[in-house]
C-alpha positions in Angstrom: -93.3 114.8 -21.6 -94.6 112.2 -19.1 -97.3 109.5 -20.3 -100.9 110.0 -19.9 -102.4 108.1 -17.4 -106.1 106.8 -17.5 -108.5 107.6 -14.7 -108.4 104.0 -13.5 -104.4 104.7 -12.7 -104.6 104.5 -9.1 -106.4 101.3 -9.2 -104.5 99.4 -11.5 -101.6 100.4 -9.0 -103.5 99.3 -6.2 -104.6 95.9 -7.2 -100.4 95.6 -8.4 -100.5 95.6 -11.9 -97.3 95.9 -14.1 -97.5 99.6 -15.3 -95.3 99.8 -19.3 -95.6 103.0 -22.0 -98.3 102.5 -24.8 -99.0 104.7 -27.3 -98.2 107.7 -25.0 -100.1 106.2 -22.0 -98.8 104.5 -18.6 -100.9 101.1 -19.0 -101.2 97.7 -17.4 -99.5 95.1 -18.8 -100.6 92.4 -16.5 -101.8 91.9 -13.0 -99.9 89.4 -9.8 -101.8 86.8 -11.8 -99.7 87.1 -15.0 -101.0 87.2 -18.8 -101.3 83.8 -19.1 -103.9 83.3 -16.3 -105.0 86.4 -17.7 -106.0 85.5 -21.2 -107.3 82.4 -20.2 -110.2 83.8 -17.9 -111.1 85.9 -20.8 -111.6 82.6 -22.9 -113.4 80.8 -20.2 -114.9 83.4 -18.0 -115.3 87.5 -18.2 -112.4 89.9 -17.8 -112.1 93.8 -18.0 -109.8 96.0 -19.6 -109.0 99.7 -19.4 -108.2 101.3 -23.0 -109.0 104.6 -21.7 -105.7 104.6 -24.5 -108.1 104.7 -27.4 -109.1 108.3 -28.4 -112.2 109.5 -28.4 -113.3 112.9 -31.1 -116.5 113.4 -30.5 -118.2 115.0 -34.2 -121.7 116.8 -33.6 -124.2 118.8 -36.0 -125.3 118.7 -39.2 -122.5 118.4 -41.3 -121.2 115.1 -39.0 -122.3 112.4 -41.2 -120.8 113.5 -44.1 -117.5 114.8 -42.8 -117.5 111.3 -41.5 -118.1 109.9 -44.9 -115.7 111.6 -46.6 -112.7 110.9 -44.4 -113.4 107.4 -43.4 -113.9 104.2 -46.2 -116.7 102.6 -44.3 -120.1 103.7 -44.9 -122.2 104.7 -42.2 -125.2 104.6 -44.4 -125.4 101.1 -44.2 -125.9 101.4 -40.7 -127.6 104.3 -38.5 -127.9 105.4 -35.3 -127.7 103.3 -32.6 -124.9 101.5 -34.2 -120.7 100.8 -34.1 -119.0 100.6 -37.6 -115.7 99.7 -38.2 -113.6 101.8 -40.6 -110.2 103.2 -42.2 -108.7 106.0 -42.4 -106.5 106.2 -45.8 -103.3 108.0 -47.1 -104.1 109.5 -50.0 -100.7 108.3 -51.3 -100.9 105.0 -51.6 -104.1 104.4 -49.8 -102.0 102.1 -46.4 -103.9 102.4 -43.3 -103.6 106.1 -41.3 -105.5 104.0 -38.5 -108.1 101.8 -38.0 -111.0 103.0 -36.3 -114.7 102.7 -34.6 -117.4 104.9 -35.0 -120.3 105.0 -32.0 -123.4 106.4 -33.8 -125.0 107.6 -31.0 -127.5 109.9 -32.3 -128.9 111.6 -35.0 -126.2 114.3 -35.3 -123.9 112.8 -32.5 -120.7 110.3 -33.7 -117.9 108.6 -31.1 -114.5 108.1 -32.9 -112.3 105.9 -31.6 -108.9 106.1 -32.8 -106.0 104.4 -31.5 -103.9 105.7 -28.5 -101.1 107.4 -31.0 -103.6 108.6 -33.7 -105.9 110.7 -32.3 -104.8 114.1 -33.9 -104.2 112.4 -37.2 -107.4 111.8 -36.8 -108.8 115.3 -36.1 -106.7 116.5 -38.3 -108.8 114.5 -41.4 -111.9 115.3 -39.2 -111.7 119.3 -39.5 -110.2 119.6 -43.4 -113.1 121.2 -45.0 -115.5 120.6 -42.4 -117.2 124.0 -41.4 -120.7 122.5 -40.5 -119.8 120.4 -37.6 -118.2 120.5 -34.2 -115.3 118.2 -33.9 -113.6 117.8 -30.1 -111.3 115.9 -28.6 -113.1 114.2 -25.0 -110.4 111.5 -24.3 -109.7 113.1 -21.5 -113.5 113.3 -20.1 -114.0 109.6 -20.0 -112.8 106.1 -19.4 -113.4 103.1 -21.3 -113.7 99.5 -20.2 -114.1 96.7 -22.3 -115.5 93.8 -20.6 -115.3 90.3 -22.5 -115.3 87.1 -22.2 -118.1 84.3 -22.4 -119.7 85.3 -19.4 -119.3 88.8 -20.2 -123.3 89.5 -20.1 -124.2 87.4 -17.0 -121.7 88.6 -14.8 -122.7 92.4 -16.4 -126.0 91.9 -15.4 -126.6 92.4 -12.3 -124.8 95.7 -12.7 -126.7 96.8 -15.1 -129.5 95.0 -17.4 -129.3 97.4 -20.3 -125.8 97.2 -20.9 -126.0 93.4 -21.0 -128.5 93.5 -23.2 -126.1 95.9 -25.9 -126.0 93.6 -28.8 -122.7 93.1 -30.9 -122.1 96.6 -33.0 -125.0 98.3 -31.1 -124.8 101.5 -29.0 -127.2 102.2 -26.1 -126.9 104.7 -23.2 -127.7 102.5 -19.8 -127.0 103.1 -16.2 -123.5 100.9 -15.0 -122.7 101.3 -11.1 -124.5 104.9 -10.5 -122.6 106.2 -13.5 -124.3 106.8 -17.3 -122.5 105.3 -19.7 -121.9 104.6 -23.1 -121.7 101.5 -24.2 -121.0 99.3 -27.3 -121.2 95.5 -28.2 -117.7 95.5 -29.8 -114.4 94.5 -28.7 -111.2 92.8 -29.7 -110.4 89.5 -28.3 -112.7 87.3 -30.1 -114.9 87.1 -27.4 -118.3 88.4 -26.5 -118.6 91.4 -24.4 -119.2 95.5 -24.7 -117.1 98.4 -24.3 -118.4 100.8 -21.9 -117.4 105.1 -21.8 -118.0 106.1 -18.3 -117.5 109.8 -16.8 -113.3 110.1 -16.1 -114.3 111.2 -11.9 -117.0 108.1 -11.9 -114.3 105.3 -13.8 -112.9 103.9 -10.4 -116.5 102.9 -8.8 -117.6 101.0 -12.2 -114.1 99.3 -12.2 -115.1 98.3 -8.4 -118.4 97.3 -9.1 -117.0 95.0 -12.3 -114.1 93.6 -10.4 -116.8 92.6 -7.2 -118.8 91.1 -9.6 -116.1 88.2 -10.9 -114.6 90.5 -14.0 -111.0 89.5 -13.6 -108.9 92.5 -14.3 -107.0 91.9 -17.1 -103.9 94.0 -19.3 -102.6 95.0 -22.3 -100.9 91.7 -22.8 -103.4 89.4 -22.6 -105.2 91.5 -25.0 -102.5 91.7 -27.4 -102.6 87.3 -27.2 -105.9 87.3 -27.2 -106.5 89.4 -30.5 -103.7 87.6 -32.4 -105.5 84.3 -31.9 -108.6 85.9 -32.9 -106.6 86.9 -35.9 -107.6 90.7 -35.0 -105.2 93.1 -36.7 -103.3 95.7 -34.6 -101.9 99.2 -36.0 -98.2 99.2 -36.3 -98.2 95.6 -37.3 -100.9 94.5 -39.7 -101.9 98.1 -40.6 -100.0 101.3 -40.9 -97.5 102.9 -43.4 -96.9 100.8 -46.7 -99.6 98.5 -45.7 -103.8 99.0 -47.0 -106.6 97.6 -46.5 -106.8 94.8 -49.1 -103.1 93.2 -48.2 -104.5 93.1 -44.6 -107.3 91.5 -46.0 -110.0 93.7 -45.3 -110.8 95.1 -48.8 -115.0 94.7 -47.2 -114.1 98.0 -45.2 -113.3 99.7 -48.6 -117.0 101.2 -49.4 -116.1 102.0 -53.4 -120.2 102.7 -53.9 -121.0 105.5 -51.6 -118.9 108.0 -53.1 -115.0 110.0 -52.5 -113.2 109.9 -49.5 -110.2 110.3 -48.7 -107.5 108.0 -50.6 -110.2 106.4 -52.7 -107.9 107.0 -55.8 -105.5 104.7 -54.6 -107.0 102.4 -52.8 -108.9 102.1 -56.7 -105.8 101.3 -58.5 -104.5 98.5 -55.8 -108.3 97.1 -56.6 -107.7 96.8 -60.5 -104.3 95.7 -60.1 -104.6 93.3 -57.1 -102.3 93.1 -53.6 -98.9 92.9 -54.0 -98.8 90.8 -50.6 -101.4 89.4 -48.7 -101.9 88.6 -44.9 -101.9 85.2 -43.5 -102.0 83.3 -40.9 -98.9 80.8 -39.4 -98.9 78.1 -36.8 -95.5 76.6 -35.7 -95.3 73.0 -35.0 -93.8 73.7 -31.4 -94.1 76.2 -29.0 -91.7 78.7 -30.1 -93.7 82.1 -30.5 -92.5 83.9 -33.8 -91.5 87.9 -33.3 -92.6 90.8 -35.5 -90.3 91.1 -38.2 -88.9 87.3 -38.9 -88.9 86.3 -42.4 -90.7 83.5 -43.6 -89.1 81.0 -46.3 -90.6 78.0 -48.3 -88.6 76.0 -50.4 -85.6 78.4 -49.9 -86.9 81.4 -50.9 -88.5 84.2 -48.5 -92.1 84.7 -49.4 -92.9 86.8 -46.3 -92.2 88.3 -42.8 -94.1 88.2 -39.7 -96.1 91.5 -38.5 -97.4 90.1 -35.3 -96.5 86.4 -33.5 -96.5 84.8 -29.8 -97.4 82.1 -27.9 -101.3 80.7 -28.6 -102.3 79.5 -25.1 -105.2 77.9 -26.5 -103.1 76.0 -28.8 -100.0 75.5 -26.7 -97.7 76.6 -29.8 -96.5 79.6 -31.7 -98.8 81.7 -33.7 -98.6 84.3 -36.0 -100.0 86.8 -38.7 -97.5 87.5 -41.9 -97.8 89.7 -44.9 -97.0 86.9 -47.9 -96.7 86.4 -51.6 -100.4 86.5 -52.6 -100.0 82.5 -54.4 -99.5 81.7 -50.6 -102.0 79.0 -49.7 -103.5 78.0 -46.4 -101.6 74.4 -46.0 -98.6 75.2 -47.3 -95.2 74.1 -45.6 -93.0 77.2 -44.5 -89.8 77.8 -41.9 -90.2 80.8 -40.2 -86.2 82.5 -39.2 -86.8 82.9 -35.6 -83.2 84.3 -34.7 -81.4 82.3 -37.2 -83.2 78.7 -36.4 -85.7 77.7 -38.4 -89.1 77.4 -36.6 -91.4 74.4 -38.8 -94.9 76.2 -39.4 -97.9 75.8 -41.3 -99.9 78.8 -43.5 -103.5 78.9 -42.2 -106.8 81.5 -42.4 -106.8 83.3 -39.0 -108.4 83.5 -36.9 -106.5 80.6 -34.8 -109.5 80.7 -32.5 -113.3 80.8 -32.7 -115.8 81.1 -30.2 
């Protein structure tokens, strides 16, 4: 089967972006300018994705909330409507990250999920298990999303539309973007400020106009990928997935013990009492040579870890990387990463590599 393409196909084509497989979708890696140029005018200025990628299962009625509750480890009682939450979804094994996931609360009885490109029917699939008093519905196919970011994010948004400038970070407002009603989100994943916006599929290619006229770069998958590893953002398949949970990546806070059972509490309980049998971590190389996915990391002779995501910082001008490491790890220490059988000189450090 062929990959899905996003509604904003034709225009990524158009404006000659580099078009790769993700997750099932046809997707831009990078415009004529390049990543590089690309991440850099997120840092400095405002650029706009496409992750019409990201699912969306749209859960409605009365039973939402707590079908919501009882899958994810979050809890959306903390928040309410009106808000974005950040979440897991858990084995039940062994409690590793199914996928990693945000929830638009957009009314009282109305949720956005948005899994990641691949996971959307795991996702429905934890969704609809013993949930007979709500609707559950797949609408990826109904809408695009962009995610504009970047420093100047808001002003160069606002022109467009005031309301969706005015979205503040893990809010969720309805507002008018380009003629089109949208959905839109202070959240994002480059470290930057910005919102994500869901327009209507048949209205995606006038907002992406109307973005691109107003000095929103276009920007790809690559430079998102650079820009989230500097933020020290972690990415499915690398620093979650299969074998790896929530505490190693370091995110135990998304783990809501007090509100009750969900789905691989049990296990994600014993890992608590126990402790993490590996930890993530952050690595900076003392030249530019980008560490790959799947290096081991040595100190004093003796491999205490291996590299789930690394590349060229180009805010830093040198390799970064996140690695899953022995737990007495410490930020400071002195390690050699194995970057094709040389030894790459690198330094243990807290991500993120970069704050705003």
């Amino acid at each position: 089967m062929s990959d899905r393409r996003s509604p904003l196909h034709s225009a990524h084509v158009a404006a000659g972006a580099k078009m790769v497989p993700f997750g099932g979708w046809e997707m831009p890696l990078h415009y004529e300018t390049g990543t590089l140029a690309e991440h850099l005018a997120c840092r400095s200025g405002a650029v706009a994705f496409d992750v019409s990628h990201l699912g969306t299962v749209r859960v409605t009625g009365s039973g939402a909330l707590g079908s919501l509750q009882r899958a994810f480890t979050n809890d959306l009682e903390r928040v309410g409507p009106g808000r974005a939450q950040y979440t897991h979804l858990l084995d039940p094994a062994d409690a590793s990250v199914t996928d990693d996931i945000i929830v638009w609360w957009t009314g009282p009885e109305h949720f956005e999920v948005m899994p990641n490109a691949s996971n959307t029917d795991r996702v429905l699939a934890a969704l609809r298990t013993g949930s007979s008093d709500c609707g559950v519905a797949d609408v990826t196919a109904d809408r695009a999303v962009i995610a504009v970011q970047g420093p100047a994010a808001r002003d160069r948004l606002r022109p467009l539309s005031p309301e969706a400038a005015a979205v503040g970070r893990f809010r969720v407002a309805a507002a008018g973007v380009a003629g089109a009603e949208a959905t839109v989100a202070g959240t994002g994943y480059t470290g930057e400020d910005g919102v994500e916006m869901a327009v209507p599929a048949d209205q995606a290619a006038g907002v992406w106009q109307a973005l691109v006229s107003a000095g929103i770069a276009p920007a790809g998958l690559g430079a998102r990928d650079t820009l989230r590893l500097e933020a020290g953002l972690p990415l499915h398949g690398h620093e979650l997935g299969p074998g790896i949970t929530s505490r190693q990546a370091g995110m135990g806070w998304v783990v809501r013990f007090d509100k009750g059972d969900f789905r691989g509490r049990e296990a994600a309980w014993v890992e608590r009492e126990r402790g993490p049998s590996r930890v993530l971590r952050g690595l900076v190389a003392k030249d530019r040579r980008p560490p790959r996915q799947g290096c081991a990391v040595r100190r004093n002779g003796a491999e205490v870890g291996v590299v789930t995501s690394g590349n060229f910082s180009p805010v830093l001008g040198r390799g970064i990387a996140l690695a899953l490491m022995a737990p007495e790890t410490n930020a400071g220490d002195e390690v050699a990463i194995d970057v094709r059988g040389r030894d790459l000189a690198a330094v243990v450090a807290d991500p993120p590599f970069h704050r705003r």
